[in-house]
C-alpha positions as CSV (number, residue, x, y, z in Angstrom):
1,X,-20.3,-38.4,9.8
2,X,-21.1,-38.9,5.9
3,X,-23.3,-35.8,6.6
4,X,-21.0,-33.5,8.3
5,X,-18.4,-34.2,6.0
6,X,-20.8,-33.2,2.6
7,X,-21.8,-30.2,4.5
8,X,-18.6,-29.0,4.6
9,X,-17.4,-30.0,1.3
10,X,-20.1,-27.9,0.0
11,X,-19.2,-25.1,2.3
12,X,-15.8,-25.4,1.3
13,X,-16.4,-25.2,-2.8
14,X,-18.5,-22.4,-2.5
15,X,-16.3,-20.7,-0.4
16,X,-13.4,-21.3,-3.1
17,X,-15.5,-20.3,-5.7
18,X,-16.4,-17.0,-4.2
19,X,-12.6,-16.5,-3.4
20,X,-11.5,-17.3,-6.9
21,X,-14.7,-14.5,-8.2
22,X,-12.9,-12.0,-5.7
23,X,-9.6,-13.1,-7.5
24,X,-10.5,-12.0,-11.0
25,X,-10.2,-8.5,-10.1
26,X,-7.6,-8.6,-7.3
27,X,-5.1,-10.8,-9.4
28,X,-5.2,-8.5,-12.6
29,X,-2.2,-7.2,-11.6
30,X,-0.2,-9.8,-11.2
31,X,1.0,-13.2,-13.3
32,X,-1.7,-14.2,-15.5
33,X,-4.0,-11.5,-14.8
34,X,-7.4,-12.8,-15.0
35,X,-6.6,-16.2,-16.4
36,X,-5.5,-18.0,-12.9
37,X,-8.5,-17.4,-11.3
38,X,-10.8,-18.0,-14.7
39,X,-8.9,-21.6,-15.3
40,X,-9.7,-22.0,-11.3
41,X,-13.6,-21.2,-11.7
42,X,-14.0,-23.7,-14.9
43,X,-12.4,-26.3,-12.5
44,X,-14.9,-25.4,-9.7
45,X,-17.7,-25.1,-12.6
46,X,-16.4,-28.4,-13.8
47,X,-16.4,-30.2,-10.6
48,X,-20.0,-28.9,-9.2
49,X,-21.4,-30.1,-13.1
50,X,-20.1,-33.5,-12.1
51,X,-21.1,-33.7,-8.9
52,X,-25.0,-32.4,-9.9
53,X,-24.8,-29.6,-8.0
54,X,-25.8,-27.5,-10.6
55,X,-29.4,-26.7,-11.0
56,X,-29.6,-25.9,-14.6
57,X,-34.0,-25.5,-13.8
58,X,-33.5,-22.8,-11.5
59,X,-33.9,-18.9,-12.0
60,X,-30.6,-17.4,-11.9
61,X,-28.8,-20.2,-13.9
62,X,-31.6,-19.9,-17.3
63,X,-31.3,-16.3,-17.2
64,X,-27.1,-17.0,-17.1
65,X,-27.8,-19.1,-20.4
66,X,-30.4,-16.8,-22.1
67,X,-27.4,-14.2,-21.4
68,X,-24.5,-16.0,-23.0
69,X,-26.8,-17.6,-26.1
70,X,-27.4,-13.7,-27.0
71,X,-24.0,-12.8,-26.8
72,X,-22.5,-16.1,-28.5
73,X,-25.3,-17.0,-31.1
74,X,-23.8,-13.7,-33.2
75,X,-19.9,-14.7,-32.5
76,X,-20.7,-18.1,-34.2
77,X,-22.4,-16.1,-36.8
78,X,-19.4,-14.5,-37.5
79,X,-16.8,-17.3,-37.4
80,X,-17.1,-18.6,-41.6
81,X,-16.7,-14.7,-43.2
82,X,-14.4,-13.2,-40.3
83,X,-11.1,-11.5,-41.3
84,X,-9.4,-13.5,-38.4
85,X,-11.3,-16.9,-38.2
86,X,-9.4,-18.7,-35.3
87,X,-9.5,-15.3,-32.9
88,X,-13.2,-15.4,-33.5
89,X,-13.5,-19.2,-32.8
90,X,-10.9,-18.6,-29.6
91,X,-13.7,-15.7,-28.5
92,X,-16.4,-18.5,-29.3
93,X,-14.3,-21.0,-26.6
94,X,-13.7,-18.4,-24.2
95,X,-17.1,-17.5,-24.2
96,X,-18.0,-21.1,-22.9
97,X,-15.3,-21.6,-20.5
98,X,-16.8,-18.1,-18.9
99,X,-20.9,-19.4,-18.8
100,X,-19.1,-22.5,-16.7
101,X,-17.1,-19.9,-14.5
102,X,-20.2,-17.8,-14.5
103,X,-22.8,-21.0,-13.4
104,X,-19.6,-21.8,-10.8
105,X,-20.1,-17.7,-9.4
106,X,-24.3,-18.1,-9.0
107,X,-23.2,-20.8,-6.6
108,X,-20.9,-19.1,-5.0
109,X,-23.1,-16.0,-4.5
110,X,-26.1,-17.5,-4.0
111,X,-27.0,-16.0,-0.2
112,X,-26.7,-12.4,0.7
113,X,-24.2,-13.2,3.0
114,X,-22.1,-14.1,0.2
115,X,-22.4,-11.1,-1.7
116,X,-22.1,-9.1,1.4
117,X,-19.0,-10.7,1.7
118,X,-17.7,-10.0,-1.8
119,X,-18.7,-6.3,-1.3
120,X,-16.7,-5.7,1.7
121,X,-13.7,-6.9,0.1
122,X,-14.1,-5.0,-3.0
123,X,-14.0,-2.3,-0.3
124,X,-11.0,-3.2,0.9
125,X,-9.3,-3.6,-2.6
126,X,-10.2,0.0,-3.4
127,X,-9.1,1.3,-1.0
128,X,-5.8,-0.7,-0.9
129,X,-4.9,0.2,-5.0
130,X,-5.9,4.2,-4.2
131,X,-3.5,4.0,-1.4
132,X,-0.7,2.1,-3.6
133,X,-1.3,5.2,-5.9
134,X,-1.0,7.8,-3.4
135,X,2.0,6.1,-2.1
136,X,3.6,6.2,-6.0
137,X,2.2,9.8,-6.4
138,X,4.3,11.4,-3.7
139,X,7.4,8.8,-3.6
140,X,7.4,8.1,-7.2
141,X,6.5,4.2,-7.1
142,X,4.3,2.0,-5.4
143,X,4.7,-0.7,-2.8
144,X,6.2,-2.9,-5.7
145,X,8.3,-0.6,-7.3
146,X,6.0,0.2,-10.3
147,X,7.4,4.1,-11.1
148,X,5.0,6.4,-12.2
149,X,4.1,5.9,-15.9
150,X,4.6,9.1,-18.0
151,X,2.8,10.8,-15.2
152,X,-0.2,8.3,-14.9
153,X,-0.6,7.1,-11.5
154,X,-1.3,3.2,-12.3
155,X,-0.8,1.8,-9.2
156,X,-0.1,-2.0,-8.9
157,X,-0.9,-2.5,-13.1
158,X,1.8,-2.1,-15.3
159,X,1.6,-0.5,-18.8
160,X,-2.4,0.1,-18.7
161,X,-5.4,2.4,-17.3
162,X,-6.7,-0.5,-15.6
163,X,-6.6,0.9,-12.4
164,X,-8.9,3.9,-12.6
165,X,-11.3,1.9,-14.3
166,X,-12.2,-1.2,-11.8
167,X,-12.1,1.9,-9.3
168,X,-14.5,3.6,-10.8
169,X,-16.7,0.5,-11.8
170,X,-16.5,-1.2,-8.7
171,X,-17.0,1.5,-6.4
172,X,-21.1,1.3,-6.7
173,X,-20.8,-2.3,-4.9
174,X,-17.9,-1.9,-2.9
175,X,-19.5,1.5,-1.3
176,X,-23.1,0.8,-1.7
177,X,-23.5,-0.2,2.2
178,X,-21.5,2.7,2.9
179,X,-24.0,5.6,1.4
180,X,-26.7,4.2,3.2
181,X,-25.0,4.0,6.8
182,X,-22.2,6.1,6.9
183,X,-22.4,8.7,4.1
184,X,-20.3,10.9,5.5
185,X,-17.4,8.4,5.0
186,X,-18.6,7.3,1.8
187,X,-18.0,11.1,0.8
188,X,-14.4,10.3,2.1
189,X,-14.2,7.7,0.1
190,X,-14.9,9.4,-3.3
191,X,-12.3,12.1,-2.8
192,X,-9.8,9.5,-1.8
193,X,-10.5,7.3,-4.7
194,X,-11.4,9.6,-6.9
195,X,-8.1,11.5,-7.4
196,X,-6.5,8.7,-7.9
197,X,-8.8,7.3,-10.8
198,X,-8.2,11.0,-12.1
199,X,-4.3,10.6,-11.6
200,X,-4.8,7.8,-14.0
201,X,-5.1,9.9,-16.8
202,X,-8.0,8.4,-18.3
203,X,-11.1,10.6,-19.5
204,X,-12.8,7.2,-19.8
205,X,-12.5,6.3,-16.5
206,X,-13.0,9.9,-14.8
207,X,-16.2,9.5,-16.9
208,X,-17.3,6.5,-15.2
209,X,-16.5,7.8,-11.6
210,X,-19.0,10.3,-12.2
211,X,-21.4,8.1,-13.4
212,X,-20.8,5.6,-10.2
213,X,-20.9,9.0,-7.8
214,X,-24.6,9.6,-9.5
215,X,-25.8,6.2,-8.8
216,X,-25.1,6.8,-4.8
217,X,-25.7,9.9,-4.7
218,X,-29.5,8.5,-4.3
219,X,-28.8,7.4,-0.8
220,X,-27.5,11.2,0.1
221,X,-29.2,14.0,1.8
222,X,-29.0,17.5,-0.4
223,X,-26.1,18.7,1.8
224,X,-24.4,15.5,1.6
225,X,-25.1,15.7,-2.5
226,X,-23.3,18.9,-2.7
227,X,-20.5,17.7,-0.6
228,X,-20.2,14.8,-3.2
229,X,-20.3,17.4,-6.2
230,X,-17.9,19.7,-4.8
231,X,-15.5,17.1,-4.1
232,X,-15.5,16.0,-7.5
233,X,-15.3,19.9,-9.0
234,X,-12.3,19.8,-6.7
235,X,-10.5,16.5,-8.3
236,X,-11.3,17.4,-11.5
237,X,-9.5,20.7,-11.1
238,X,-7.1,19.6,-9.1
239,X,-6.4,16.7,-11.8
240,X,-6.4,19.0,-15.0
241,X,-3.2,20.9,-13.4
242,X,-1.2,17.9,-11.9
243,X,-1.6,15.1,-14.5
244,X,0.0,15.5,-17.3
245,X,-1.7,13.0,-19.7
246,X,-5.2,15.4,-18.9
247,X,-2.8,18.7,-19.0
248,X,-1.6,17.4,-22.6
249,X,-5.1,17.1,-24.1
250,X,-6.4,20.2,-22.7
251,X,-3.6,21.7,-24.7
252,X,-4.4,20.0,-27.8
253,X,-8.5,20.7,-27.8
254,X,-6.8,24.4,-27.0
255,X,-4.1,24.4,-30.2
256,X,-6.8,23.3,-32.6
257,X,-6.3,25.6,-35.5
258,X,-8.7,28.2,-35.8
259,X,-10.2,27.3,-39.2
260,X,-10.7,23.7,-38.5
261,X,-14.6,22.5,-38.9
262,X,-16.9,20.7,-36.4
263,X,-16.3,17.2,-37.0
264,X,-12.2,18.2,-36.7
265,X,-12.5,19.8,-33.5
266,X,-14.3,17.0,-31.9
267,X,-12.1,14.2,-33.4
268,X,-9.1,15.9,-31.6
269,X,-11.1,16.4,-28.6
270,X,-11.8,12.3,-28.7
271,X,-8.3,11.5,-29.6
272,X,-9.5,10.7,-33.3
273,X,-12.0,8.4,-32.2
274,X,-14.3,9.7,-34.8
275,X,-11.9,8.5,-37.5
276,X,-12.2,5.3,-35.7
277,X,-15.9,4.9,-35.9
278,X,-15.8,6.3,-39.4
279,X,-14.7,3.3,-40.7
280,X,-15.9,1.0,-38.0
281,X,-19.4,2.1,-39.9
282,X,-17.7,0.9,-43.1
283,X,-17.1,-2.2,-41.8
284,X,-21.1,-2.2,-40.7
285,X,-22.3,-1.3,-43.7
286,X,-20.2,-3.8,-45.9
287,X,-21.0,-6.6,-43.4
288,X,-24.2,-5.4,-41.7
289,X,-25.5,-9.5,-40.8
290,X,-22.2,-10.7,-39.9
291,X,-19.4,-8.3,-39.0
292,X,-16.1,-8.4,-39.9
293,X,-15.8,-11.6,-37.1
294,X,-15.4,-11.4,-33.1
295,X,-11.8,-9.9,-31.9
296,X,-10.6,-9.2,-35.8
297,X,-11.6,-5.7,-35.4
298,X,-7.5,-4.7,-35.8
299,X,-7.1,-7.0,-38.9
300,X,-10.4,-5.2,-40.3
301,X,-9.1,-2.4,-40.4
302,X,-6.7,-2.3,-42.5
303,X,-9.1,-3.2,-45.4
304,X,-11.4,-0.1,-44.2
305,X,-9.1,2.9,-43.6
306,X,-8.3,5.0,-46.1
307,X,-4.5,5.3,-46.9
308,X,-4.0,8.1,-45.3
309,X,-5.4,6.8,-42.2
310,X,-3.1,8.3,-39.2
311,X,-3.9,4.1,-37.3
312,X,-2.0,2.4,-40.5
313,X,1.1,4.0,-39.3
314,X,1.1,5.8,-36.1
315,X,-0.4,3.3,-33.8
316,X,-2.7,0.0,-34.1
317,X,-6.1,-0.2,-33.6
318,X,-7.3,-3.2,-31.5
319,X,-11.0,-2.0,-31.4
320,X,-13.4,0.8,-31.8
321,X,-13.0,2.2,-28.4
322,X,-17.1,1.5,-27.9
323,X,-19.0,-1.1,-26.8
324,X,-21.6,-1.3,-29.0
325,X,-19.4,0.6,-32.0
326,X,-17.0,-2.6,-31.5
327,X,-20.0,-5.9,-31.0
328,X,-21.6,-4.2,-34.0
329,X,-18.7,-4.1,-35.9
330,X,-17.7,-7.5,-35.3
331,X,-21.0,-9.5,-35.2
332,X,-22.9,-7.4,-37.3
333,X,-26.3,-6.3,-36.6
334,X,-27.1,-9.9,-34.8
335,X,-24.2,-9.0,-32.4
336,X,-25.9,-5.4,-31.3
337,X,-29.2,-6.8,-30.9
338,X,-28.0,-9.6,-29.2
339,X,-26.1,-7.2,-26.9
340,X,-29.4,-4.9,-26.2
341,X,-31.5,-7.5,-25.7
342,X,-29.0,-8.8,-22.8
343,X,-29.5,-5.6,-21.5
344,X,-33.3,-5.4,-21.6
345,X,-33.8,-8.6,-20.0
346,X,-31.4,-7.6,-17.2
347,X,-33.4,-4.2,-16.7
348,X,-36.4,-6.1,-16.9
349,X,-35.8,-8.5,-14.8
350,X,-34.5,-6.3,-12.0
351,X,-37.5,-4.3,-12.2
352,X,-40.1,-7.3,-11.7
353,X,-38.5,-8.5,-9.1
354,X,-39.3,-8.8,-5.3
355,X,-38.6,-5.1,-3.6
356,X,-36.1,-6.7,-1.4
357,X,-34.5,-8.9,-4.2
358,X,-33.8,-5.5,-6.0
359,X,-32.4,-4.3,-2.9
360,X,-30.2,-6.8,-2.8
361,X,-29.3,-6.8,-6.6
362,X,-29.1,-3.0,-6.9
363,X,-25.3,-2.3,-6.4
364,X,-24.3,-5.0,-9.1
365,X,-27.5,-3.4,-11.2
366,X,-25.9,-0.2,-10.9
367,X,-22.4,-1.6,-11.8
368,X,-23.6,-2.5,-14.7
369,X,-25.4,0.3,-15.3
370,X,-22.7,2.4,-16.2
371,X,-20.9,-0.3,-18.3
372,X,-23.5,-0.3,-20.7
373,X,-24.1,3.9,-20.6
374,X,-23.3,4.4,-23.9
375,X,-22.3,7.9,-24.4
376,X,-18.7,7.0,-23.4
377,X,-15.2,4.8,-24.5
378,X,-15.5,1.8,-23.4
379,X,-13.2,-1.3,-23.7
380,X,-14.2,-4.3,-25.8
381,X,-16.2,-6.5,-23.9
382,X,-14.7,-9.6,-25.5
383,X,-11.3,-9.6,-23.6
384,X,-9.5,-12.2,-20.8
385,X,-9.3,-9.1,-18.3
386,X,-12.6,-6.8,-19.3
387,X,-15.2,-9.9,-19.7
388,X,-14.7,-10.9,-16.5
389,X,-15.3,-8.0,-14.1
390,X,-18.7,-7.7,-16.4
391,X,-19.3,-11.3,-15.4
392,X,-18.9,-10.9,-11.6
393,X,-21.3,-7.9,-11.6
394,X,-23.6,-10.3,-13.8
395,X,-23.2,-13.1,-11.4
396,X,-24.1,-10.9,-8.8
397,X,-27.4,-9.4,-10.4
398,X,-28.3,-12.3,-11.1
399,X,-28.4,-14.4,-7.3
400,X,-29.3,-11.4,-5.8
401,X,-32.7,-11.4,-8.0
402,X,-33.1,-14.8,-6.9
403,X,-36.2,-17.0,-7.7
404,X,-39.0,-15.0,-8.7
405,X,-41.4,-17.7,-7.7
406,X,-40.2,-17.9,-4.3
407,X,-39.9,-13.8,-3.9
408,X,-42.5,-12.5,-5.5
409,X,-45.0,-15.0,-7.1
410,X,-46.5,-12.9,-9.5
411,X,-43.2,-12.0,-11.5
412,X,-42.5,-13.8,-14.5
413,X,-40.0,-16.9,-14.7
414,X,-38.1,-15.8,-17.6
């Protein structure tokens, strides 16, 4: 009886803890956001470290901590000359309540049938948001009475682009299955979802659809590749005439006055992001080892622009609208390296791994993929509803890859 009962309170917490992984995405739009589920993982993470079912020695849970020392070793770096000392500390807290959450997620999606579980239902989340968005694009609001916002088809999230984003991110593991067994309805899939990510209004997140529709498009025959390409030429044209947030800017890259240089003409084209990293590389080259401290990028600032900065008055600056812009920024040249060395390790990892281990880890690797792309905006990584998704996707690569010395003997433990 003792037996039966252990057996299924293990079944049971990981079965929880999977759910509450699931949650971080599928409660963003609701009370609390992210931080429900996130306070619900570091009880589960708290409860399997007492119980010693944590294997610290194994494969996925070292790589977890090589992970969050390169990230966090530059935040405490940052801490004693930051502009905002307590927000950089608070980052520095969060950033170990997350490497609990993340230890409670390796557990959670440990077998294949978990992940395969946790890909069908990002399936099904897709395709329930784009559906809430087609229901407020042709009645006006969606199934909770969110109206449309300014002409942004947002969906279920209120007063952000959230929506178009975790599409777009998410749709490499939610539809991986899909373009290998049923590409014609993966194909269906893109245009349905698709619109709607371009309804958002976001150039970010159209930017990011593409980049998923590339990574599937391995999977497709050539016919099926042009169907894919065609359907996007089709939402993107579609998009430019019926969204006024992408009709707007089009019409400000075409007012640009005549006489205006290069760097002007691209700065309006980026929505002044240019000015932005202008004097993000101020705050780089005045603080190269340490930054200006993790999440004080807005107080920063105000210290770097020039008076006549158009972000001093017109609108507030909470980071530099890059990834690797912002980390640098912030933790200096520690953080970046830091940041591309997490990066390098995953890559390398994924590659010396067991050919059916990287089968298994390739929809989370190509997630991830186009996070870190880096010709694009991105949102700071340090945040209660970005860090999150990022750590899912991690949590995934990361079980899915396994134990090298079970899979493939010859890879290296690291």
């Amino acid at each position: 009886m003792s037996i039966s009962n252990s057996l299924a309170t293990r079944l049971s917490a990981e079965t929880l803890v999977r759910f509450f992984g699931l949650m971080l995405i599928a409660w963003q739009p609701f009370w609390s956001g992210a931080r429900l589920p996130t306070f619900l993982l570091l009880l589960s993470g708290l409860w399997l470290l007492g119980r010693k079912r944590i294997d610290f020695s194994a494969t996925p849970a070292r790589r977890l901590g090589t992970i969050f020392l390169l990230l966090g070793i530059p935040v405490l770096l940052s801490v004693p000359t930051s502009f905002e000392p307590v927000r950089s500390l608070f980052v520095l807290a969060v950033l170990g309540i997350f490497y609990l959450c993340g230890l409670a997620l390796l557990q959670g999606l440990r077998q294949d049938a978990d992940r395969d579980w946790l890909q069908r239902w990002l399936l099904i989340l897709i395709v329930a948001w784009s559906l809430d968005g087609y229901i407020q694009f042709l009645f006006g609001r969606d199934l909770l009475g969110h109206p449309i916002d300014s002409g942004r088809i947002l969906g279920p999230f209120v007063g952000n682009l959230h929506l178009g984003l975790f599409i777009a991110v998410l749709l490499p593991v939610a539809a991986w299955g899909l373009a290998k067994t049923r590409p014609l309805l993966l194909l269906g899939l893109i245009a349905f979802a698709g619109f709607i990510v371009a309804m958002s209004g976001s150039r970010s997140s159209i930017l990011l659809l593409l980049l998923a529709v590339a990574t599937l498009l391995i999977h497709l025959n050539k016919r099926q590749r042009l169907l894919a390409l065609l359907a996007v030429l089709s939402i993107s044209a579609s998009t430019a005439y019926l969204s006024p947030a992408i009709s707007q800017r089009i019409q400000a890259v075409m007012q640009t006055p005549r006489d205006a240089g290069l760097y002007d003409r691209l700065n309006i084209a980026l929505s002044h992001r240019l000015t932005i990293w202008h004097n993000a590389a101020a705050m780089i080259a005045d603080r190269p080892l340490t930054g200006v401290g993790a999440s004080a990028f807005s107080e920063a600032y105000k210290h770097y622009a020039p008076p006549d900065d158009m972000f001093l008055t017109q609108q507030k600056v909470y980071h530099a609208e890059q990834m690797y812009v912002s980390v640098t920024a912030e933790s200096g040249i520690p953080g970046l390296a830091g940041l591309l060395a997490a990066v390098a390790f995953c890559l390398r990892w994924f590659r010396r791994a067991a050919p059916e281990r990287r089968r298994q880890a390739a929809p989370f690797a190509a997630a991830l993929a186009i996070i870190a792309f880096p010709l694009q905006s991105q949102p700071v990584l340090y945040t209660i509803w970005w860090f999150p998704v990022v750590l899912l996707l991690l949590c995934g690569l990361l079980a899915a890859l396994g134990e090298p010395s079970k899979d493939n003997p010859t890879a290296s433990q690291s």
